[in-house]
C-alpha positions as CSV (number, residue, x, y, z in Angstrom):
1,X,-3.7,-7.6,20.0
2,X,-4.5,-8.4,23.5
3,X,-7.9,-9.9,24.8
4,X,-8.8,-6.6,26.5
5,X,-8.3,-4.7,23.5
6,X,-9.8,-7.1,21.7
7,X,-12.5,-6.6,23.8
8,X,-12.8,-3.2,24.1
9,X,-12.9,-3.1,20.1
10,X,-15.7,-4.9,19.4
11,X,-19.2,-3.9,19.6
12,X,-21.1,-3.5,22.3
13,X,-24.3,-4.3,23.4
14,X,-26.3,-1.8,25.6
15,X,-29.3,-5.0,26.6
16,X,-29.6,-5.2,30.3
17,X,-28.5,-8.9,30.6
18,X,-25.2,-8.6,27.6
19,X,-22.9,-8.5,30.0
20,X,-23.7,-12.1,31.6
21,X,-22.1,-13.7,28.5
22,X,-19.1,-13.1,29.9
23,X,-18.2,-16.2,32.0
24,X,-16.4,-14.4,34.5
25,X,-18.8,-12.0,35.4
26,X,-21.7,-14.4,35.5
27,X,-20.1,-15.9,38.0
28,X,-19.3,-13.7,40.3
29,X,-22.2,-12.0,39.6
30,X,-24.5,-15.1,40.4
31,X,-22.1,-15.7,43.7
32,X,-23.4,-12.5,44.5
33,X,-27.1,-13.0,44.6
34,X,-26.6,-16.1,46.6
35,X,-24.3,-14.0,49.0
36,X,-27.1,-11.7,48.9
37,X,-29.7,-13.3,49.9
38,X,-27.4,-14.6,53.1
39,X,-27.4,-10.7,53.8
40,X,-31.0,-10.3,53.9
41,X,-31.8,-13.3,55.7
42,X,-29.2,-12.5,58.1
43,X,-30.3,-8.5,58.1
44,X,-33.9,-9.5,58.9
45,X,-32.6,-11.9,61.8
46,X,-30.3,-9.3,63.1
47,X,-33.5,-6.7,63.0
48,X,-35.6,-8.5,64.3
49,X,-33.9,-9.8,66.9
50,X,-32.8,-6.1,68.1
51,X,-36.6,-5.4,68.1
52,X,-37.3,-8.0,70.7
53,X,-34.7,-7.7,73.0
54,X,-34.3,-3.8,73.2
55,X,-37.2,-1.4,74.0
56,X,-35.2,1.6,72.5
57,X,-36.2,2.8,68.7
58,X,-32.9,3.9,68.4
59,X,-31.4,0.9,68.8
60,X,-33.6,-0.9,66.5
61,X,-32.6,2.2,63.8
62,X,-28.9,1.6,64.8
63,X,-28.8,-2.1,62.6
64,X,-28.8,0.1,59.9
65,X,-26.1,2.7,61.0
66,X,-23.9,-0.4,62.3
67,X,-23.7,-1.8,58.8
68,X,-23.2,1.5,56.9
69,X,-21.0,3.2,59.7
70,X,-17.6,1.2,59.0
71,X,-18.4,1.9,54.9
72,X,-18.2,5.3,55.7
73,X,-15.2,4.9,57.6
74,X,-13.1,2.7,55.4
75,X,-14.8,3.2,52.1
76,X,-11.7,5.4,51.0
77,X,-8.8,3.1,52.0
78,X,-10.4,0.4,50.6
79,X,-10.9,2.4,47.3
80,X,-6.8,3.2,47.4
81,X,-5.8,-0.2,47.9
82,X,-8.5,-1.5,45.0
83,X,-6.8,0.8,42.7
84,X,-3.2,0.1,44.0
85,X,-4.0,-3.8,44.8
86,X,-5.6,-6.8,43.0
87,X,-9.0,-6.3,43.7
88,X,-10.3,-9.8,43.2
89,X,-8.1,-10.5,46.3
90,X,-9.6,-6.9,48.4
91,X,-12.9,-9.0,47.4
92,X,-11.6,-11.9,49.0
93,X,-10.6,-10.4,51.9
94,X,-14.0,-8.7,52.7
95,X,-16.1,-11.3,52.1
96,X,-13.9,-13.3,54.8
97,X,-14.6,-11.2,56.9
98,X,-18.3,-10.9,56.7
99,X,-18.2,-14.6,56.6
100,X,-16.1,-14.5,60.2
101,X,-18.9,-11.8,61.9
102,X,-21.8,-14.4,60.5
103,X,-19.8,-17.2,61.8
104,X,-19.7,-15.8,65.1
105,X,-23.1,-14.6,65.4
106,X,-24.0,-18.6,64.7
107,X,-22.1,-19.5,67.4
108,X,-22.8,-17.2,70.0
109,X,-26.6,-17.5,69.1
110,X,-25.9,-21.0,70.1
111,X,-24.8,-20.6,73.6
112,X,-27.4,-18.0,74.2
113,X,-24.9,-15.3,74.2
114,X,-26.0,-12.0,73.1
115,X,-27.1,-8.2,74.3
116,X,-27.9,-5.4,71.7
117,X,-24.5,-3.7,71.8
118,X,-22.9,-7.3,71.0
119,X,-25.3,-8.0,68.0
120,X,-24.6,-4.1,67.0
121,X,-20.9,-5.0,67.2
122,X,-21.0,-8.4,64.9
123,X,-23.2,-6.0,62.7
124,X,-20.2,-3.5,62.0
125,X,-17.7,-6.0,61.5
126,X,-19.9,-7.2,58.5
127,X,-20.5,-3.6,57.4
128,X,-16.3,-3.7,58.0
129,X,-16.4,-6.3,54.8
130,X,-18.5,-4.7,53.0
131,X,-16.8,-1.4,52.9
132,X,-13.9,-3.4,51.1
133,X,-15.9,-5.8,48.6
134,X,-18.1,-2.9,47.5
135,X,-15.4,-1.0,45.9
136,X,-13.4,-3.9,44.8
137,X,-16.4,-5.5,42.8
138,X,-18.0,-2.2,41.4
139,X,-14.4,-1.4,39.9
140,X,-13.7,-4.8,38.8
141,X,-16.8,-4.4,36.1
142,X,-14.7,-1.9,33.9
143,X,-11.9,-4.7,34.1
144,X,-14.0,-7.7,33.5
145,X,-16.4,-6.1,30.7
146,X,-15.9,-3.4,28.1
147,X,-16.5,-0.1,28.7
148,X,-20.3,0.5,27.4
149,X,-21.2,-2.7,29.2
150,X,-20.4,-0.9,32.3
151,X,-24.1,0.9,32.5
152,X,-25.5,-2.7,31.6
153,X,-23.7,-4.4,34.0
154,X,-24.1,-1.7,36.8
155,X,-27.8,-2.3,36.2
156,X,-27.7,-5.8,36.4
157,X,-26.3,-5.9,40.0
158,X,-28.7,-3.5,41.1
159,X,-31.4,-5.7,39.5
160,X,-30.2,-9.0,40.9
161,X,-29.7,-7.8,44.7
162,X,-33.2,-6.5,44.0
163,X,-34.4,-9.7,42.5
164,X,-32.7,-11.6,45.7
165,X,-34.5,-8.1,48.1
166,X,-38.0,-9.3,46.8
167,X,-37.7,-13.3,48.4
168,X,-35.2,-12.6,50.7
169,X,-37.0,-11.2,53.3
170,X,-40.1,-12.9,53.3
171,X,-38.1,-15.9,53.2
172,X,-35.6,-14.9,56.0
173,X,-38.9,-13.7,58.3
174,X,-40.2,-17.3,57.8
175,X,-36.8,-19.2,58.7
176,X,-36.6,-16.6,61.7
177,X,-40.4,-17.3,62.6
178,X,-40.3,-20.8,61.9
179,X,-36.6,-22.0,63.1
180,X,-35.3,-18.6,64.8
181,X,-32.0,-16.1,64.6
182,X,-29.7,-19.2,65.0
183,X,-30.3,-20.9,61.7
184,X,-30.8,-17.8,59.9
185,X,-27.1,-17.1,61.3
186,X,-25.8,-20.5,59.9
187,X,-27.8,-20.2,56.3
188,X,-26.3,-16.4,55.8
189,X,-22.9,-18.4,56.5
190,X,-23.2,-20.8,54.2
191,X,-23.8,-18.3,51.3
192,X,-21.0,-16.4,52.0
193,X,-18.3,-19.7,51.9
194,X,-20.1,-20.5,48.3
195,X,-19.2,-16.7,47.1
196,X,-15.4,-17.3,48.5
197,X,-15.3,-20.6,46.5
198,X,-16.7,-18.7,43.5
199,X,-13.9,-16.1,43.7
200,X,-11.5,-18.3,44.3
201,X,-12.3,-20.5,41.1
202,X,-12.1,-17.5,38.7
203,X,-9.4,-14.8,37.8
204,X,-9.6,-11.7,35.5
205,X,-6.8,-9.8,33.7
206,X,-6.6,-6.3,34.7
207,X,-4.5,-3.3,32.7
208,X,-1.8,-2.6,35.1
209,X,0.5,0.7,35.1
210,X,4.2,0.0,34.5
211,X,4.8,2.2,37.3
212,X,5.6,1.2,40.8
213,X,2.7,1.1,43.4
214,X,1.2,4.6,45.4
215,X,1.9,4.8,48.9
216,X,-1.7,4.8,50.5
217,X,-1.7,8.2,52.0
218,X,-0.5,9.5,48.4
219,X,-3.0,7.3,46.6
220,X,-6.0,8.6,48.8
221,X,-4.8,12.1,48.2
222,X,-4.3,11.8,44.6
223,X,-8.1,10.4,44.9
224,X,-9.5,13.0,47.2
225,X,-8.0,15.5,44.9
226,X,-9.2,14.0,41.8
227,X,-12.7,14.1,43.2
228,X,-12.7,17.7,44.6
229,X,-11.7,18.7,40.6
230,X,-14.7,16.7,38.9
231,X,-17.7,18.6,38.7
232,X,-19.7,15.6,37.7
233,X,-18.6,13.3,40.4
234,X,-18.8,15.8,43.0
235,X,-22.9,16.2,42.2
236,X,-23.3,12.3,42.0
237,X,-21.3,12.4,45.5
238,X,-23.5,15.4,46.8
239,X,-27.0,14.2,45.8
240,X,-26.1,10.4,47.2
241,X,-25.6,11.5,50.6
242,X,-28.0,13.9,50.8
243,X,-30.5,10.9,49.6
244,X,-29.2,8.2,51.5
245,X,-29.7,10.7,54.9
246,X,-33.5,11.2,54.2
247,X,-34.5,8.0,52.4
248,X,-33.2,5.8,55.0
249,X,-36.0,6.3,57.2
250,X,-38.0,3.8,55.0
251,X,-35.6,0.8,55.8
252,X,-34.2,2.2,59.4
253,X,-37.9,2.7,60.6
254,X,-39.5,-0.6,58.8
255,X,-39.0,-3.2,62.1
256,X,-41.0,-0.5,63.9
257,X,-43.6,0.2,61.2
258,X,-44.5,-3.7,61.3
259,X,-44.5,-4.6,65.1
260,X,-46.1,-1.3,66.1
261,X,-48.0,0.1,63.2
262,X,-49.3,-2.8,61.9
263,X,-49.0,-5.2,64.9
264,X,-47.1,-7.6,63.0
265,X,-44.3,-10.3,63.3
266,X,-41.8,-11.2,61.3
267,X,-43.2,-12.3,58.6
268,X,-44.9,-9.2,57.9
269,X,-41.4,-7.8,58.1
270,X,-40.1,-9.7,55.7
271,X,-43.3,-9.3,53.9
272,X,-42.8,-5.6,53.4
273,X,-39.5,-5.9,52.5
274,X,-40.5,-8.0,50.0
275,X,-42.9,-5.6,48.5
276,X,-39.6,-3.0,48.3
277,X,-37.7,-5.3,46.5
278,X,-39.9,-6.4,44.1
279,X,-40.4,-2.6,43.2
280,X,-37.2,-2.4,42.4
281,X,-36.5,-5.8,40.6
282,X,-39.0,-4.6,38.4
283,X,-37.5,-0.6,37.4
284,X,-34.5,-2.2,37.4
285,X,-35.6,-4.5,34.5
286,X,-36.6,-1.5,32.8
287,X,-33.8,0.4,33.9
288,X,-32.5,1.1,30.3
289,X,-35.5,2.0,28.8
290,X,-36.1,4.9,31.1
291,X,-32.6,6.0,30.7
292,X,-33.3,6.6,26.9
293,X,-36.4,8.4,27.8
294,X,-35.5,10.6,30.5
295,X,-32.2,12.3,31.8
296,X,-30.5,10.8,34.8
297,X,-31.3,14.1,36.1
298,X,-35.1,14.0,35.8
299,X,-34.7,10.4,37.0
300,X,-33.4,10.9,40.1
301,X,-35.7,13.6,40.6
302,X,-38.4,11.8,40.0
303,X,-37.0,9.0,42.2
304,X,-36.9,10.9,45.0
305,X,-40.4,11.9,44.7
306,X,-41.2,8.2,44.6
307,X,-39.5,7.9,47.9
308,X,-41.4,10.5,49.9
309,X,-44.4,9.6,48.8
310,X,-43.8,6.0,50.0
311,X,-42.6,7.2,53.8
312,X,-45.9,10.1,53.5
313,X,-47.7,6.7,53.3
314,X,-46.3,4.4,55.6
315,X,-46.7,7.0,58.3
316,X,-50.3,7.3,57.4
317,X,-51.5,3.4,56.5
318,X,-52.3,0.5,59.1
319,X,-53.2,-2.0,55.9
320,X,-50.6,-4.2,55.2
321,X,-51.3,-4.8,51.5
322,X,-50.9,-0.5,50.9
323,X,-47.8,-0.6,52.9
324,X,-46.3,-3.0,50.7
325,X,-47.6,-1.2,47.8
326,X,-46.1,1.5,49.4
327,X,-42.9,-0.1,49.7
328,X,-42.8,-1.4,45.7
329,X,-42.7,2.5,44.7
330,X,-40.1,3.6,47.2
331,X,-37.8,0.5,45.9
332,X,-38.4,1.8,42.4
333,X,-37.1,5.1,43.4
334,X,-34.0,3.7,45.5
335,X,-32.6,1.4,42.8
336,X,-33.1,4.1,40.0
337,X,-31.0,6.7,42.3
338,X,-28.3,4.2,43.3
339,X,-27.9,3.0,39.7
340,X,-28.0,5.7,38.4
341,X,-25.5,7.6,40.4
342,X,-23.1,4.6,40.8
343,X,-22.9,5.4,36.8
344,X,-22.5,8.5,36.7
345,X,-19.2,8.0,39.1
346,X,-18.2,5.1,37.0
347,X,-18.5,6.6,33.8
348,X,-16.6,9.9,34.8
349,X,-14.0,7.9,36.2
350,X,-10.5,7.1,34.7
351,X,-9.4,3.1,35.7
352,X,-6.4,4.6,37.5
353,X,-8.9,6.0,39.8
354,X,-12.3,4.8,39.6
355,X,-11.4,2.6,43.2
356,X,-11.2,5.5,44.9
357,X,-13.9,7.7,43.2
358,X,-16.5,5.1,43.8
359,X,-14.8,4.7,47.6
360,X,-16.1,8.1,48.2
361,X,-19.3,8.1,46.7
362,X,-19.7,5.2,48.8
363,X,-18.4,6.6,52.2
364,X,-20.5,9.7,51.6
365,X,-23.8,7.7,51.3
366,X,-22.9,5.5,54.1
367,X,-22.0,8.4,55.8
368,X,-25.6,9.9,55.1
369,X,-27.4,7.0,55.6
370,X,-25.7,6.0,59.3
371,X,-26.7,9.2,60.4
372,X,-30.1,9.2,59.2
373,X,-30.7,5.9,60.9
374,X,-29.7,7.2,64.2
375,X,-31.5,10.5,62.9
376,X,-34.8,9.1,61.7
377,X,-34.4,6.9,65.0
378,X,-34.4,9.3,67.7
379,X,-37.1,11.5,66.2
380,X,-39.5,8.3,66.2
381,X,-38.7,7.5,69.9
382,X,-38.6,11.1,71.4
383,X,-42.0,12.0,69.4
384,X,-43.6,9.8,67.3
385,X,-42.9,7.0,64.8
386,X,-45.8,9.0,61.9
387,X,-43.5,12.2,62.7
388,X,-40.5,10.7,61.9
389,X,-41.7,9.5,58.7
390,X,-43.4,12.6,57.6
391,X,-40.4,15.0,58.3
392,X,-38.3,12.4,56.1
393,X,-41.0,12.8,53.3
394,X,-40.6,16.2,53.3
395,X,-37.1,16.3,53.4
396,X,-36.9,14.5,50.3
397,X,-39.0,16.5,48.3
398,X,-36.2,19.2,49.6
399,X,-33.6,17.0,48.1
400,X,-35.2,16.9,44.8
401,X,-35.1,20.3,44.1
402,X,-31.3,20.3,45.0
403,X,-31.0,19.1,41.7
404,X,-31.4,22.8,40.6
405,X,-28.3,23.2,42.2
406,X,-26.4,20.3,41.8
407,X,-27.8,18.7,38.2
408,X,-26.3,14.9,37.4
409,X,-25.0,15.1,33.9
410,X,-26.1,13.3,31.2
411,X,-24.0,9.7,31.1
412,X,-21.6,10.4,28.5
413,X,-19.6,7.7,26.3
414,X,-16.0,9.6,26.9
415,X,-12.8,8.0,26.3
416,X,-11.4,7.5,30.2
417,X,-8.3,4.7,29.0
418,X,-4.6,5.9,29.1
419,X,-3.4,8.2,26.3
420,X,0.0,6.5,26.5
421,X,3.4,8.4,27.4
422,X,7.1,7.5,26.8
423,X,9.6,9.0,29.2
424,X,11.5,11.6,27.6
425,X,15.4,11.0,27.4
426,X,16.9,13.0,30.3
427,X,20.4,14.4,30.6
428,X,21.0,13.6,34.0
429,X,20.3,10.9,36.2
430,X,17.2,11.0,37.9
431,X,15.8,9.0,40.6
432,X,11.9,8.4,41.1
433,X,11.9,10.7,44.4
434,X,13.9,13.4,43.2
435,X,12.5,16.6,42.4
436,X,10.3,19.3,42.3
437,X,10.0,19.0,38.9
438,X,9.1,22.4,37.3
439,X,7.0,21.7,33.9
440,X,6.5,24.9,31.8
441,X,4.9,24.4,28.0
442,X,5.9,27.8,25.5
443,X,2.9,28.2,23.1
444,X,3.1,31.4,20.3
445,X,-0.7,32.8,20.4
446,X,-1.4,34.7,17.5
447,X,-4.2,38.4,19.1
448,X,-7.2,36.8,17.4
449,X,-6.7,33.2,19.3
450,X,-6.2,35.2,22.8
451,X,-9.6,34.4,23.6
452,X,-10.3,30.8,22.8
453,X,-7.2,30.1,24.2
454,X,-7.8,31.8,27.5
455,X,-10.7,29.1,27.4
456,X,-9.1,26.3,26.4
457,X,-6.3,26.9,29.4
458,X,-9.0,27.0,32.5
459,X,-10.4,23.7,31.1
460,X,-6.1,22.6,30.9
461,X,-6.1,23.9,34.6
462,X,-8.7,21.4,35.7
463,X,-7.0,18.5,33.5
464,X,-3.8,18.9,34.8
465,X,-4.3,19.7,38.3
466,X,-6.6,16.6,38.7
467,X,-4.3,14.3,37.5
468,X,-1.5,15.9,40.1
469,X,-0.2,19.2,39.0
470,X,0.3,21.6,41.2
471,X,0.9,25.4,41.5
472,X,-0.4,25.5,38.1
473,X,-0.5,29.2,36.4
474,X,-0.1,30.9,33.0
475,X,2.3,33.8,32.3
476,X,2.2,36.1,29.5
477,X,5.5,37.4,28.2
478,X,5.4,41.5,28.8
479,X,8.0,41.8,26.1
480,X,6.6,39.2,23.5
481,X,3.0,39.4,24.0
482,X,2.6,36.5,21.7
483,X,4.5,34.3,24.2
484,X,2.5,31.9,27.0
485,X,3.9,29.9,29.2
486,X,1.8,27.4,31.1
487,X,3.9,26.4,34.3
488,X,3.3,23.6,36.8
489,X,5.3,21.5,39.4
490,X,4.8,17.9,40.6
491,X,6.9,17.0,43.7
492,X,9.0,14.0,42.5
493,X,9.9,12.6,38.9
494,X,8.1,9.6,39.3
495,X,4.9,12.2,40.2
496,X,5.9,13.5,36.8
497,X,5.3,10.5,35.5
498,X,2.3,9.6,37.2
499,X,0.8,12.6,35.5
500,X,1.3,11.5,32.4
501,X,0.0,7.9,32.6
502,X,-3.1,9.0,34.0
503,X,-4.0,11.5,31.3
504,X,-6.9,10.1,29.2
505,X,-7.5,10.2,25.1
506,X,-10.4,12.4,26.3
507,X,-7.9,14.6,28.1
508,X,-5.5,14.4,25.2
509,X,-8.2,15.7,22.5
510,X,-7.5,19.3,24.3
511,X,-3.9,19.0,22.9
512,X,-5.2,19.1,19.2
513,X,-7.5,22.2,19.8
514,X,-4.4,24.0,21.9
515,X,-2.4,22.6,18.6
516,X,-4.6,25.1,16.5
517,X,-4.2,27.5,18.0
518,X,-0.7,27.7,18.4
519,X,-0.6,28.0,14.7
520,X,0.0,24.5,14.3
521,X,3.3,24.1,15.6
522,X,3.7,22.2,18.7
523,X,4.4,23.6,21.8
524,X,8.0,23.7,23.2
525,X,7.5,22.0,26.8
526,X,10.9,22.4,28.8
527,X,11.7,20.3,32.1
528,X,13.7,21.3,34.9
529,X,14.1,20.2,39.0
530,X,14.6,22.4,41.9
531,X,17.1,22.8,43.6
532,X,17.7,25.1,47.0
533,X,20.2,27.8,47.0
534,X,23.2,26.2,49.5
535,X,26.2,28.7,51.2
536,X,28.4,27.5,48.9
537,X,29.9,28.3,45.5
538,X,29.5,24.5,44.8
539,X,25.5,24.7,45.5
540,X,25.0,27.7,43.6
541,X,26.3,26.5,40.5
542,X,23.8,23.5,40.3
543,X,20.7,25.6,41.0
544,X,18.9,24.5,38.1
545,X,19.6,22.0,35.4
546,X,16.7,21.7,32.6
547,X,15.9,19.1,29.4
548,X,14.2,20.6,26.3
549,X,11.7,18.6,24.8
C-alpha cells in the first residue's frame, strides 16, 4: 500500500492543530506566517505611503484593488496549470515573484524614486504572485494531508495569517514610524527568500493521472464547466464575491479612518489593524467548535452581520480603543466567511479539479473586492468618508439575506478520489485525438421503476456532463417501451477517457442504485466514433464502426 493510501486510511483527527504533525505541512505552513507577516509590514508601508504622498481617497482605496486586481485576472490560469503542473513549483514561482516586486520597491525607495501610480504598479506585480501561490498552496493541502484534515488544516491557515494580522501591523506601523517605507521594503524581502528556502527544502507526493497533460484552454474549460454544474460551489463562489465587494470597505477605507477620523499616524494604523486580526486569531481558534454548533450557512450569515456592524461603527466612533474593538468583531466575521467558504469549495471539489475550482472562487472574490475598493473609494472622496461606510453596512446586511437564495450546504464527508477505470479493449486502432466518440448505455426499466429512474438520470445528467459529456439525452424506445438509452459524446477518445478518470466513488455509488433498477443486470454500454459522410462509396462504407462493452 502506498503512503497516501496509507494515509488516507487511517484515522483522522478533526482538532484544529492535527494537521501540523505532518512535517511537510508544518513547514510550509510556518514559512507562511513568516512570509505573512512580510505582507503586512510591507501592505502597511505601501498604505501608508500612498496616504502621504496622494491627496486622492481613491488612490489610497486602490492599494487594495492593486493587490486583488491581478488575482482576479489570473486566478483561473493559475488554477489550470496547479491542476495540470507541480504545484509546489506554481508556488515557487509566485513567491519569486512577489519577492522580485518587494525587491524592487527596496531599491527604488532607496534612490528616492517613487509616485503613486509606480507604488500602485509594484503593488500588482505582488498581487501577480499571489494569484499563483494561492491556488497552488490551498490545493496542495488535499495532497499533503488526508482528506478530513482538509477543514482542520484550512482553518489553521486562516488562523495563522490571523495570528501574524494581529502583530503584523502594529509592528509594521512602528518599523514605518520609527525607520520608514525603505526598511519595511527590505524586512518584507527578507521573509519572502526564507519561504523560497522553505519550499525548496521540502517535496510532497502528489496522485498523478496516467493520462497525458490538458492543454490550458481545455483545462480551464473543463474547469469553468465543472463549476457552472455544481450547485454547491456556485453559492460558495456567489456569496464570496458578493462579500468580498461590500466588506472591503473596512480594510480599503481603514488608512483614511485613522489619519482623518481619528487624526492618527501610523501606528494607530497598524494599531487598528491589529485589533482586526486579533479578532480573527481568536474565531479562528474556535473555528471548529462553531462549526459543530451552527451551519456554515447560519455562520456566514451571522458573519456578515458581524461585518456591518463593525463599518456602522467605524463611520460613527472618533475613540480609538472602540474602533479597534470594532475592528476585532469585523475580523471574526471575515475569517469565519473565508474559511468557511474556501471549505465548502474544497470539500465539493474532486483533486482533478480542485486547482481550478478554488482559482475561481478566488478570481470572483478578488474580483469583488478590487472593485469595491475603488467602489467604497470614490463614494468616500465624492461625499463623505461616514457615507461610504454606512452604505457598505447596509449592503451587507443585504448580502446576508442572499443566503435565502443562495444557501452554503452543509460540509459533507463525500468520497471526491478516483473511482478507477481500465480502457476497454477496442477493435480498431484509436488515437487520443480521434473521435467524436458517441457513448450510449441500454438499460431494461421495468413500468413501476419509470419514475425513480427518471430521477436518478437528471442527477446522471449533471455527473456526466460535469466531468465532460456532452449533448447528453435519454431516449425511450417507442417500440420497446421498456428500453432506455442514455446517449452522450465527448470530442476525442482521450476526452473519453478523461471522463472516466475523473468520475469519483461518490459519482460511482449512482451506478449501484441505476443497477437496481435495471433489474439487476448491468447495463449494455456500446461505443462508437463519428465519422462524416464523404462523396465516395469508400467513405460511406466506414460511416460508423462501434465496440460493445
Amino acid at each position: 500500500m502506498s503512503r497516501v493510501a496509507r494515509e488516507d486510511a487511517s484515522p483522522a483527527s478533526s482538532a484544529t492543530f492535527a494537521p501540523l504533525e505532518n512535517a511537510t505541512f508544518r513547514s510550509i505552513w510556518l514559512g507562511t506566517q513568516v512570509a505573512s507577516l512580510g505582507w503586512l509590514i510591507q501592505t502597511v508601508a505601501i498604505s501608508w505611503l500612498m496616504a502621504t504622498i496622494s491627496t486622492s481617497d481613491v488612490m489610497v482605496a486602490l492599494v487594495q484593488a492593486s493587490t486583488t486586481l491581478p488575482v482576479f485576472v489570473l486566478s483561473i490560469f493559475a488554477g489550470a496549470l496547479a491542476d495540470n503542473y507541480s504545484r509546489r513549483n506554481l508556488m515557487f514561482a509566485g513567491w519569486c515573484t512577489i519577492a522580485l516586486s518587494s525587491a524592487m520597491l527596496t531599491v527604488l525607495a532607496a534612490l528616492g524614486i517613487f509616485n503613486p501610480w509606480m507604488v500602485l504598479a509594484f503593488s500588482c506585480l505582488a498581487g501577480a504572485g499571489a494569484a499563483f501561490t494561492d491556488p497552488a498552496w490551498h490545493a496542495s493541502v488535499g495532497d499533503i494531508l488526508r482528506k478530513r484534515e482538509v477543514p482542520a488544516a484550512v482553518t489553521l491557515i486562516s488562523v495563522g495569517y490571523n495570528a501574524v494580522r494581529s502583530v503584523g501591523p502594529a509592528l509594521g506601523g512602528i518599523v514605518v514610524a520609527s525607520f520608514g517605507p525603505l526598511t519595511a521594503f527590505a524586512v518584507a524581502t527578507l521573509t519572502y527568500v526564507a519561504l523560497l528556502w522553505t519550499i525548496g527544502r521540502r517535496k510532497w507526493d502528489v496522485r498523478t493521472s496516467p493520462l497525458p497533460r490538458e492543454p490550458l484552454t481545455t483545462a480551464i474549460h473543463d474547469g469553468a464547466r465543472f463549476t457552472a454544474l455544481s450547485a454547491e460551489i456556485k453559492a460558495a463562489i456567489a456569496r464570496g464575491a458578493l462579500f468580498g465587494l461590500t466588506s472591503i470597505s473596512i480594510l480599503a477605507l481603514l488608512p483614511l479612518v485613522a489619519r482623518d477620523q481619528l487624526g492618527g499616524g501610523p501606528i494607530v494604523y497598524g494599531v487598528l489593524m491589529a485589533g482586526f486580526g486579533v479578532g480573527a486569531l481568536c474565531v479562528g481558534i474556535c473555528n471548529n467548535v462553531l462549526r459543530r454548533s451552527l451551519s456554515q450557512e447560519r455562520l456566514t450569515t451571522l458573519a456578515c452581520i458581524a461585518c456591518a456592524a463593525c463599518c456602522l461603527s467605524l463611520a460613527l466612533t472618533s475613540s480609538v480603543v472602540v474602533a479597534a474593538i470594532a475592528l476585532a468583531l469585523g475580523g471574526a466575521g471575515w475569517v469565519v466567511t473565508w474559511t468557511g467558504l474556501d471549505v465548502s469549495v474544497q470539500l465539493a471539489s474532486p483533486r482533478w479539479v480542485v486547482g481550478r475550482t478554488l482559482s475561481i472562487h478566488y478570481a470572483l472574490s478578488s474580483g469583488g473586492i478590487a472593485a469595491g475598493s475603488w467602489l467604497w473609494g470614490t463614494v468616500a472622496e465624492n461625499y463623505s468618508l461616514t457615507l461610504a461606510l454606512e452604505v457598505s453596512s447596509g449592503a451587507l446586511i443585504l448580502v446576508a439575506a442572499t443566503g435565502f437564495l443562495m444557501p452554503i450546504r452543509q460540509w459533507q464527508d463525500s468520497d471526491q478520489d478516483p473511482f478507477g477505470f481500465e480502457t476497454p479493449e477496442l477493435a480498431l486502432d484509436l488515437k487520443p485525438r480521434s473521435g467524436p466518440i458517441v457513448v450510449k448505455i441500454e438499460y431494461s426499466i421495468p413500468e413501476a421503476n419509470v419514475e425513480a429512474f427518471l430521477d436518478r438520470m437528471q442527477e446522471r445528467r449533471r455527473v456526466q456532463s460535469r466531468v465532460g459529456a456532452r449533448h447528453w439525452n435519454l431516449q425511450r424506445d417507442l417500440q420497446d417501451p421498456l428500453l432506455w438509452t442514455e446517449t452522450f459524446r465527448t470530442p476525442t477518445w482521450m476526452d473519453y477517457l478523461r471522463l472516466n478518470h475523473r468520475l469519483t466513488t461518490a459519482d460511482k455509488e449512482l451506478d449501484q442504485h441505476l443497477l437496481e433498477l435495471n433489474m439487476g443486470i448491468p447495463p449494455r454500454t456500446k461505443l462508437s466514433i463519428e465519422r462524416p459522410t464523404g462523396a465516395t462509396r469508400k467513405r460511406d462504407q466506414s460511416t460508423r464502426f462501434f465496440f460493445r462493452l
